[in-house]
Structures are given as structure tokens and as C-alpha cells.
N, C-alpha and C positions, 0 to 999 in steps of 0.2 A: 546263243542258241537261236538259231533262223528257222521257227517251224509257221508252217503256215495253216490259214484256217482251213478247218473240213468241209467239206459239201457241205454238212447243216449250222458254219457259220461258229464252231467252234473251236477252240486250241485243241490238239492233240492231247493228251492224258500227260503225257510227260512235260509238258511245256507247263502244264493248269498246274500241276506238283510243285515243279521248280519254282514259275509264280507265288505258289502258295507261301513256298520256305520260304523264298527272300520277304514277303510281306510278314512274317510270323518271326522274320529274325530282326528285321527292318522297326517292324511293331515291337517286338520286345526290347528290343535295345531301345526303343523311343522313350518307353514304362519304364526302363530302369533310367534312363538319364536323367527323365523326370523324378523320380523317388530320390536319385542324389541330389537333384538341385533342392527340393525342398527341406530334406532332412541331414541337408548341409547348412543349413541356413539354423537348423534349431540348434546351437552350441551351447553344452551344458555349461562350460565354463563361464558364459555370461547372458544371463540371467536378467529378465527385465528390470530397469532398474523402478521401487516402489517409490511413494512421492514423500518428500520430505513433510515432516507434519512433527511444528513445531508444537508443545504446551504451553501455552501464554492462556493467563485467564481469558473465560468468556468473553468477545467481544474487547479485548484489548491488545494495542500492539506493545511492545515494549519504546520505554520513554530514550528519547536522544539525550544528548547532554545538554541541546539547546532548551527542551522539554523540562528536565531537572531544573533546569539554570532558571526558568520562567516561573516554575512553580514555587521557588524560593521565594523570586520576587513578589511573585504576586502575595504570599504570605507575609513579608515587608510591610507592603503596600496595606495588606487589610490587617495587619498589627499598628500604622502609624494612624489611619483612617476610620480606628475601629466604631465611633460612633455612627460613622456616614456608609458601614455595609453594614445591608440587607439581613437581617439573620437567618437560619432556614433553608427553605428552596425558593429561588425569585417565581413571579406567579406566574400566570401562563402565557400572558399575552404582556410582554414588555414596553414598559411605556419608551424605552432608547434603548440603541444599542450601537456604544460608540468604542472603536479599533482604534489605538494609536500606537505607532509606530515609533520605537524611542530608539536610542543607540547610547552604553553606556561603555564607560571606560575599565583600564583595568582596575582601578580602586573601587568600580561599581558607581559614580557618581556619573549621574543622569545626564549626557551631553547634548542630547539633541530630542525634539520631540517635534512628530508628524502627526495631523490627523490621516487616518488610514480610509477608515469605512464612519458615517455617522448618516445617521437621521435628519440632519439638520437641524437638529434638538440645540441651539447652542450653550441652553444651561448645564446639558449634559454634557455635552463637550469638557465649556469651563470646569467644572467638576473632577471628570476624570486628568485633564492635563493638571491641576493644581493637586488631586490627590499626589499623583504621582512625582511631582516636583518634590511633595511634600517629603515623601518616603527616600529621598536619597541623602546618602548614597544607599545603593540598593547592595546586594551580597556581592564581595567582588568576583566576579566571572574566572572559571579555570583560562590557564592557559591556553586550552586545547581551544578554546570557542573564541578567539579572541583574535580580529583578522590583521590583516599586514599593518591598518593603520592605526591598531591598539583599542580597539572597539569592539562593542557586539553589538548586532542588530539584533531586537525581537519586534515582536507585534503582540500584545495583549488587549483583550475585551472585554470592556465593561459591561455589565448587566444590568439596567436598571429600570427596579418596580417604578409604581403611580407618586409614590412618597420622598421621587429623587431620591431615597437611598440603593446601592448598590453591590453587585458581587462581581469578583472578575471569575473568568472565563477559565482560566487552568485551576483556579481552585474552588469552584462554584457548586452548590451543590444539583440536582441535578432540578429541573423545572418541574411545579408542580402541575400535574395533569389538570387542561382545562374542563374536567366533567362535575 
């Protein structure tokens, strides 16, 4: 349609109509292609997914088998040494605290022993390496935890009060508050 302006600068009445449709057909079609893109997007079939939410007690994760395996020992360990642990909760402020790193076989007999983490305590050191010598063999390790070269690695923590006596770390009870 080739209509031209009028004297005072306007379209002709039929041209401002025409305008009008295609902008009101132009425009609704814009509304509706919008309303399908959005509420093609809400598919009832799938449904946000809610977030997994395990029940494990308060404040704990569930134990590994290397965890099991540790806790055995260390229950070994303060059954051979029962004089020399701690009874109780160790107190607040620990006189040492030494990590050793061992690797045991599959019969459980103790093959290797690393100091991990220590204080420089060396009496506590000696202590903890000799309880642990003491306690073997320690429970023999599943299969499943047991690597190519017939071993397990762990790493346990000794705990020790003013008195040199001791508790390890996976079976410890928990520290008495310093107040």
C-alpha cells in the first residue's frame, strides 16, 4: 500500500487501520510465541528433581571399611596396652599427639611402621611405635582392603594426657572440655 502523508503530516485513515492490524497481528503473535516458549519449558512430566537427603546420625558419615578395619585395631591395640591407655576422656590440652603410619599384612601382622605427624615428643613417639608392635598381629584385614602388594595402609592417632598415658584416635572418647 503506497499512501502518502496529508497536508497535516498524517497517513490517510486507511493506511493508520492497516498499520494498525499488522502491528495488533505482528504483536499478538509475538504474546503468543512467548507464552509457548515459556510454558513449553514447564513439562509436567519432569519435575524438579528434590535433593537427595541421606539419614545417618547427627553429625556422622557412614564408616569405610578402612574405618572398620581401624577401629578393630585400635581396640587390639588398647586391649594389649590396657595399662598404658588413658581411661575416660583425654583432657583438654594434650600433652602429644603422635600419627603413625603402619602397613599390615594379610594375616594382620604389623610390617611396616612410619612416624606420620608428632610433636617432637620422642617419648611419645617411642610409646606409641612399641604399643603398637606390641599388639600384633593386629585383626587380619578383609580382602577387599588389601592392595596389589598384600598389605594395608592405615594411619592411627595417639592421644596423650600429662601422665604419658594414652588413647587412640578411632576409638577415643571424645575430649574433655577445657572450662
Amino acid at each position: 500500500m503506497n499512501a502518502q502523508l496529508s497536508r497535516y503530516g498524517h497517513w490517510p485513515r486507511a493506511a493508520r487501520i492497516a498499520r494498525a492490524g499488522r502491528a495488533a497481528v505482528f504483536g499478538g503473535s509475538f504474546a503468543f510465541a512467548c507464552a509457548l516458549l515459556v510454558t513449553g519449558c514447564a513439562n509436567p512430566d519432569f519435575e524438579p528433581k528434590k535433593p537427595l537427603i541421606l539419614n545417618f546420625p547427627s553429625g556422622q558419615a557412614p564408616l569405610t571399611g578402612l574405618d572398620q578395619y581401624k577401629i578393630a585395631a585400635a581396640k587390639r591395640i588398647a586391649e594389649v596396652n590396657a595399662r598404658e591407655i588413658t581411661p575416660g576422656h583425654p583432657q583438654p590440652m594434650l600433652r602429644s599427639v603422635v600419627s603413625l603410619e603402619y602397613w599390615v599384612d594379610r594375616s594382620g601382622n604389623v610390617t611396616g611402621v612410619a612416624l606420620y605427624r608428632s610433636n617432637d615428643d620422642h617419648e611419645a613417639e617411642r610409646i606409641a611405635i612399641a604399643s603398637l608392635r606390641r599388639a600384633s598381629p593386629l585383626p587380619a584385614p578383609s580382602r577387599a582392603l588389601v592392595d596389589s602388594s598384600g598389605r594395608v595402609r592405615a594411619v592411627e592417632t595417639w592421644l596423650f594426657n600429662n601422665d604419658g598415658r594414652f588413647q587412640l584416635r578411632s576409638v577415643a572418647a571424645p575430649q574433655i572440655d577445657g572450662q
